[in-house]
C-alpha positions as CSV (number, residue, x, y, z in Angstrom):
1,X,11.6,8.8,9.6
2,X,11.7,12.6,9.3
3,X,7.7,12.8,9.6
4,X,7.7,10.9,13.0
5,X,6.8,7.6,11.6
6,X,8.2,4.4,12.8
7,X,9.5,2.0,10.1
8,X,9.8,-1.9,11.0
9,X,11.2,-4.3,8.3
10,X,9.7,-7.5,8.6
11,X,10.7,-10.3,7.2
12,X,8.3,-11.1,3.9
13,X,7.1,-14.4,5.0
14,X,5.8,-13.1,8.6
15,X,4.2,-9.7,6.9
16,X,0.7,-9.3,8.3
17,X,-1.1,-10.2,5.4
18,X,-0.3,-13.5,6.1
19,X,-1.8,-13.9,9.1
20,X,-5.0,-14.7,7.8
21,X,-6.1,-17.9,8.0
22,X,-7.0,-18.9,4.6
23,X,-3.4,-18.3,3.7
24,X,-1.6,-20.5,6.8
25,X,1.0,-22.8,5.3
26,X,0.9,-20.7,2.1
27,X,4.4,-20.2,0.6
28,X,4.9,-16.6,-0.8
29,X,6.1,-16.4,-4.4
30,X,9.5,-14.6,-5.3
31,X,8.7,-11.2,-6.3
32,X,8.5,-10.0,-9.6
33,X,11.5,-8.4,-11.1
34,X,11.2,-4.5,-12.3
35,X,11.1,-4.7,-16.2
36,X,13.8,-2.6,-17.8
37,X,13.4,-1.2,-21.6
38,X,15.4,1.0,-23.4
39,X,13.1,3.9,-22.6
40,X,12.5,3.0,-19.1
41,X,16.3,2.3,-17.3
42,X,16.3,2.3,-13.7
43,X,19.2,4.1,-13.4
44,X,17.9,7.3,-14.3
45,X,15.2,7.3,-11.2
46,X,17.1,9.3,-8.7
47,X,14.2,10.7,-6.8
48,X,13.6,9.5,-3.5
49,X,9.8,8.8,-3.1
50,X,9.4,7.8,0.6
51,X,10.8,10.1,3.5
52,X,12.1,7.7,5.7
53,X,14.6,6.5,2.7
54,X,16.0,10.4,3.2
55,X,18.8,8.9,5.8
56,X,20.4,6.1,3.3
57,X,18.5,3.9,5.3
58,X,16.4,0.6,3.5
59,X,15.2,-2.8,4.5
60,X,17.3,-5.3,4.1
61,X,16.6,-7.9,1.2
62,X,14.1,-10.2,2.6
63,X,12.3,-7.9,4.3
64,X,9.1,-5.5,3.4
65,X,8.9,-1.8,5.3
66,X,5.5,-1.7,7.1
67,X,4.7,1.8,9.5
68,X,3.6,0.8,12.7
69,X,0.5,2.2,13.6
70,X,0.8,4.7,17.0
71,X,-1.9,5.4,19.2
72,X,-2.6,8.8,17.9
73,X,-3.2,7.3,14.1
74,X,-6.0,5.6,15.5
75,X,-7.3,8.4,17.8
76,X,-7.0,10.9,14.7
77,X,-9.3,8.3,12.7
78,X,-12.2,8.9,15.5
79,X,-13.1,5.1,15.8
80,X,-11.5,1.8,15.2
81,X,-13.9,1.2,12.4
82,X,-12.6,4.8,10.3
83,X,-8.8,3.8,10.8
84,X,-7.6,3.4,7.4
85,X,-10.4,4.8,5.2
86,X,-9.5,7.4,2.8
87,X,-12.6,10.0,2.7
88,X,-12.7,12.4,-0.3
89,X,-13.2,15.8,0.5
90,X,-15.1,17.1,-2.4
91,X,-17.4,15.6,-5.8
92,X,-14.3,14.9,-7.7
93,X,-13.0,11.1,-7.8
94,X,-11.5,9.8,-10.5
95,X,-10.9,5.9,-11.0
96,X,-11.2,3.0,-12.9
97,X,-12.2,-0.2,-11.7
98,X,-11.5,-3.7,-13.3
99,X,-13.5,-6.4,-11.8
100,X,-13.7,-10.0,-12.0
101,X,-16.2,-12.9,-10.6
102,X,-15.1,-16.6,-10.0
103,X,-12.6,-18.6,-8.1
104,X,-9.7,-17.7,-7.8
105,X,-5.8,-18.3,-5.9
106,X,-4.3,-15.3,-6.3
107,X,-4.2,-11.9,-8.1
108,X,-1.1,-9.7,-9.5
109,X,-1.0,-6.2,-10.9
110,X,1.8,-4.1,-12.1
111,X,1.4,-0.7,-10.7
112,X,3.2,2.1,-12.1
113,X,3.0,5.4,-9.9
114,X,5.8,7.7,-10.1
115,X,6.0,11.4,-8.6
116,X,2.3,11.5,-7.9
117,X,0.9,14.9,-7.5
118,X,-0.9,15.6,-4.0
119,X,-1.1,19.4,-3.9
120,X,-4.1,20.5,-1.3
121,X,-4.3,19.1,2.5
122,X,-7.0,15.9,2.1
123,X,-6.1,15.4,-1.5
124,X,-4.6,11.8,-1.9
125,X,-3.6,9.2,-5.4
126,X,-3.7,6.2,-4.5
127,X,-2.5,3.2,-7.2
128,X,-4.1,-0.4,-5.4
129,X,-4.9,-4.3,-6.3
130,X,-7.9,-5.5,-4.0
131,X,-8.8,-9.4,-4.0
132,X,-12.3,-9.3,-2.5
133,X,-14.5,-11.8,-0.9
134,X,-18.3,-11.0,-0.4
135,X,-20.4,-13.9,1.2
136,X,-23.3,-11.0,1.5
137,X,-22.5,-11.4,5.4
138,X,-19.2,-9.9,5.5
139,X,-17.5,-8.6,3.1
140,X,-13.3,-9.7,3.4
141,X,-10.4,-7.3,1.4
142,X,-6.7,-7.8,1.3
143,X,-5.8,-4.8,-0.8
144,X,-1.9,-3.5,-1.7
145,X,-0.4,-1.0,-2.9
146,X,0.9,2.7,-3.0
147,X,-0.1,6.0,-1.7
148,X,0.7,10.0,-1.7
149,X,-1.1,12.6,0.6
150,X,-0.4,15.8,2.6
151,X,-1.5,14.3,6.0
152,X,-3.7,11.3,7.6
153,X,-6.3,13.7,8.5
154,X,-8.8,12.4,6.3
């Protein structure tokens, strides 16, 4: 990609997620289609939103775009343990949270970010479904979804 990133398309069925062993022999379900309304027609979206898309280039159908993490992600982070958080920088955080006890097999949301707004180095929007398990011991997340910021250096 133009920022130095390096895009692999893996196949939807072998995408890490699924590597997890409380989801071996699961089969993936067919992903949602976009809706379309009068007021919301998917021609009219000409803006690129990721970088790497710049060149023409996309996955092929059947296949999910996952960055591969480089040495120097991890070393930026400072420890194994930091990779991945997102630290906000100053006493503003704005969020809602929906949450949910019981049992359950599986969790959807419709997320609905377009040209997100990340105007100061640190500053990030993030739009994400989490499906948490807490046995008090350790506490397990598989978490999806979409997110704008000036750099990684969190």
């Amino acid at each position: 990609s133009p920022d130095g990133d390096i895009i692999d398309c893996v196949l939807t069925h072998e995408q890490p997620a699924f590597d997890h062993p409380l989801l071996k022999g699961q089969k993936p379900l067919d992903p949602p289609e976009i809706p379309i309304d009068d007021h919301n027609q998917m021609n009219n979206f000409s803006d690129i939103f990721q970088s790497w898309t710049l060149s023409g280039e996309s996955c092929p159908d059947g296949t999910i775009p996952i960055i591969r993490t480089k040495e120097q992600d991890i070393l930026r982070a400072g420890s194994i343990s930091r990779f991945g958080r997102k630290f906000v920088n100053d006493d503003r955080h704005d969020h809602a949270i929906g949450f949910v006890n019981g049992n359950f097999y599986g969790a959807r949301a419709s997320l609905n970010v377009w040209t997100p707004k990340v105007e100061n180095q640190g500053e990030f929007s993030l739009a994400q479904i989490w499906v948490l398990s807490d046995d008090r011991n350790v506490e397990n997340t598989l978490e999806a979804g979409w997110q704008a910021c000036q750099n990684f250096s969190f």
